[in-house]
C-alpha positions in Angstrom: 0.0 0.0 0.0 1.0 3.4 -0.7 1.6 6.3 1.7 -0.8 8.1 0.7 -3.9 6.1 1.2 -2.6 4.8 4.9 -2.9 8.2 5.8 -6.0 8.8 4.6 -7.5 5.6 6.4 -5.9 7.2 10.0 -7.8 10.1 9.3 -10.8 8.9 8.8 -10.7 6.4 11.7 -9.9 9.2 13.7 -13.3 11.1 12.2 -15.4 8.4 13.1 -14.1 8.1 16.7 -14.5 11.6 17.2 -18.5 11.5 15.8 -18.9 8.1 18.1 -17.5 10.3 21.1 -20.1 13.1 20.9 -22.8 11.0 20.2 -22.2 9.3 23.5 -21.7 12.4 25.1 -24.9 13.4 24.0 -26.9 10.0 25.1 -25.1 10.3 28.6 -26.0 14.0 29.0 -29.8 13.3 27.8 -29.5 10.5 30.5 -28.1 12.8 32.8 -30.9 14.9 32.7 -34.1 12.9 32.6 -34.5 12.0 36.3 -34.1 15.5 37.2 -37.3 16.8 35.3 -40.1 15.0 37.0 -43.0 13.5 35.9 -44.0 16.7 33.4 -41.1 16.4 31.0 -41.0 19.8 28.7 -37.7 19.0 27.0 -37.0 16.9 23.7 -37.9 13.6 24.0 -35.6 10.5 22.2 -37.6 8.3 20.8 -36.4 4.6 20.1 -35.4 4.1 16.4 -38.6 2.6 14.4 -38.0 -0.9 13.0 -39.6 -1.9 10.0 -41.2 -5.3 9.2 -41.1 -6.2 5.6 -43.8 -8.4 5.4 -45.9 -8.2 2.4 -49.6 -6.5 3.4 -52.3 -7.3 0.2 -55.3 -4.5 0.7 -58.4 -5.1 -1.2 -59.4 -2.6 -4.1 -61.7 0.3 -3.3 -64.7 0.0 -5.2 -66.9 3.0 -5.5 -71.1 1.7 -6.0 -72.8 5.1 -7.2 -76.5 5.5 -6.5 -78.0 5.7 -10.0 -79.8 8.5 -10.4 -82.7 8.9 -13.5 -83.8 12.1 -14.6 -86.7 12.8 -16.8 -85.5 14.1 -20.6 -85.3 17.9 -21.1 -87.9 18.9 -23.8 -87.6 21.9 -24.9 -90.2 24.1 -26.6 -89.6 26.7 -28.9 -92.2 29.8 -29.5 -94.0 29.2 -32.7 -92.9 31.1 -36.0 -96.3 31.5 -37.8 -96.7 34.9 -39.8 -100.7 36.0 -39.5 -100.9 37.4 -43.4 -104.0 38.6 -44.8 -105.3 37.0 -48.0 -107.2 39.2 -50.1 -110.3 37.1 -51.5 -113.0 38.2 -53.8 -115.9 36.8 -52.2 -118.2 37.1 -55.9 -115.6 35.5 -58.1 -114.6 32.1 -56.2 -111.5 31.1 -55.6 -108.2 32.7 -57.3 -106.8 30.2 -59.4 -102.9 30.3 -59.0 -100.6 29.7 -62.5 -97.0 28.6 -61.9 -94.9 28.6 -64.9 -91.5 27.7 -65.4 -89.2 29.9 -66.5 -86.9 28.7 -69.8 -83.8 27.8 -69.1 -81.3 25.5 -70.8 -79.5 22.8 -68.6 -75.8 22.8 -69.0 -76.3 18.6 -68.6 -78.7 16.2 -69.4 -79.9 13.7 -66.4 -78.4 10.5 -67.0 -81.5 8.8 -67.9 -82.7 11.1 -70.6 -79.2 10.3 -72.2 -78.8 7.2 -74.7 -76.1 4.6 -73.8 -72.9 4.0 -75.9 -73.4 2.0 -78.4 -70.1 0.9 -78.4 -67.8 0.8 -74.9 -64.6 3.1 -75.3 -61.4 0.7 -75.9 -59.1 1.0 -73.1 -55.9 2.6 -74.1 -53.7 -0.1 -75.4 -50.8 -1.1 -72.8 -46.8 -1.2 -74.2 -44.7 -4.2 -72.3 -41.3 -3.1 -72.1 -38.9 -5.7 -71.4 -35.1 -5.1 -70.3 -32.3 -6.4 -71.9 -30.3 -8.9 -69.4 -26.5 -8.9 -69.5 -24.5 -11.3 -71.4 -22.7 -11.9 -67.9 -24.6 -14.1 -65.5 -22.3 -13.5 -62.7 -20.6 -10.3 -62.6 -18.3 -9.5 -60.4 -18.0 -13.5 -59.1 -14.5 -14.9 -59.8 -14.0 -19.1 -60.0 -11.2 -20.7 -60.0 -10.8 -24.3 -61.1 -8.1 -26.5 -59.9 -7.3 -29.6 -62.1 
């Protein structure tokens, strides 16, 4: 071992003795004081350390049962929209009788079914097959030797 780290291992033993000396000074002076104080104790009190028990604790899940609760649907009722419009009637000639004409207008389409059919289906456009050249070489690159 080197120098170095011997010293370094005294002065850390020597740490730790001086920590473990006021600790005990501190237990003995608690000790010290505690019969002293009578039965109403106002200072700090040491408590012993807690210890824990590592034993596996299973708790059943919380399940939450609502009350149901059923309320009637919301209808909802608008004001009525109803124009009052006087109609002018000629009680000595009967009813008015009403003409509705359409106006002429020219339909940039025809519907489908006022339109004849083809009589013959459009060809489909005719397909070109192109077909690559292979090389002469079947294994390019590969080099074999043949020992006889």
């Amino acid at each position: 071992m080197r120098v170095e780290s011997n010293i370094a291992l005294l002065v850390a033993v020597s740490n730790l003795k001086m920590v473990e000396g006021v600790i005990s000074a501190m237990r003995a002076a608690d000790a010290a004081s505690a019969p002293h104080c009578g039965p109403l104790r106002l200072g700090p009190t040491v408590n012993p350390r807690t210890q824990l028990h590592l034993d596996p604790w299973f708790e059943p899940r919380r399940v939450i049962h609502p009350t149901p609760l059923y309320e009637p649907r919301v209808v909802f009722h608008p004001t009525p929209r109803i124009e009052t419009q006087e109609l002018a009637y000629d009680r000595t000639g009967g009813p008015a009788v009403v003409v509705v004409e359409k106006t002429p207008c020219e339909l940039p389409l025809q519907p489908p079914w006022k339109t004849a059919p083809w009589k013959n289906a459009p060809t489909p456009a005719p397909k070109i097959k192109l077909t690559r050249p292979h090389p002469d070489i079947c294994h390019k690159g590969l080099m074999m030797d043949f020992f006889i």
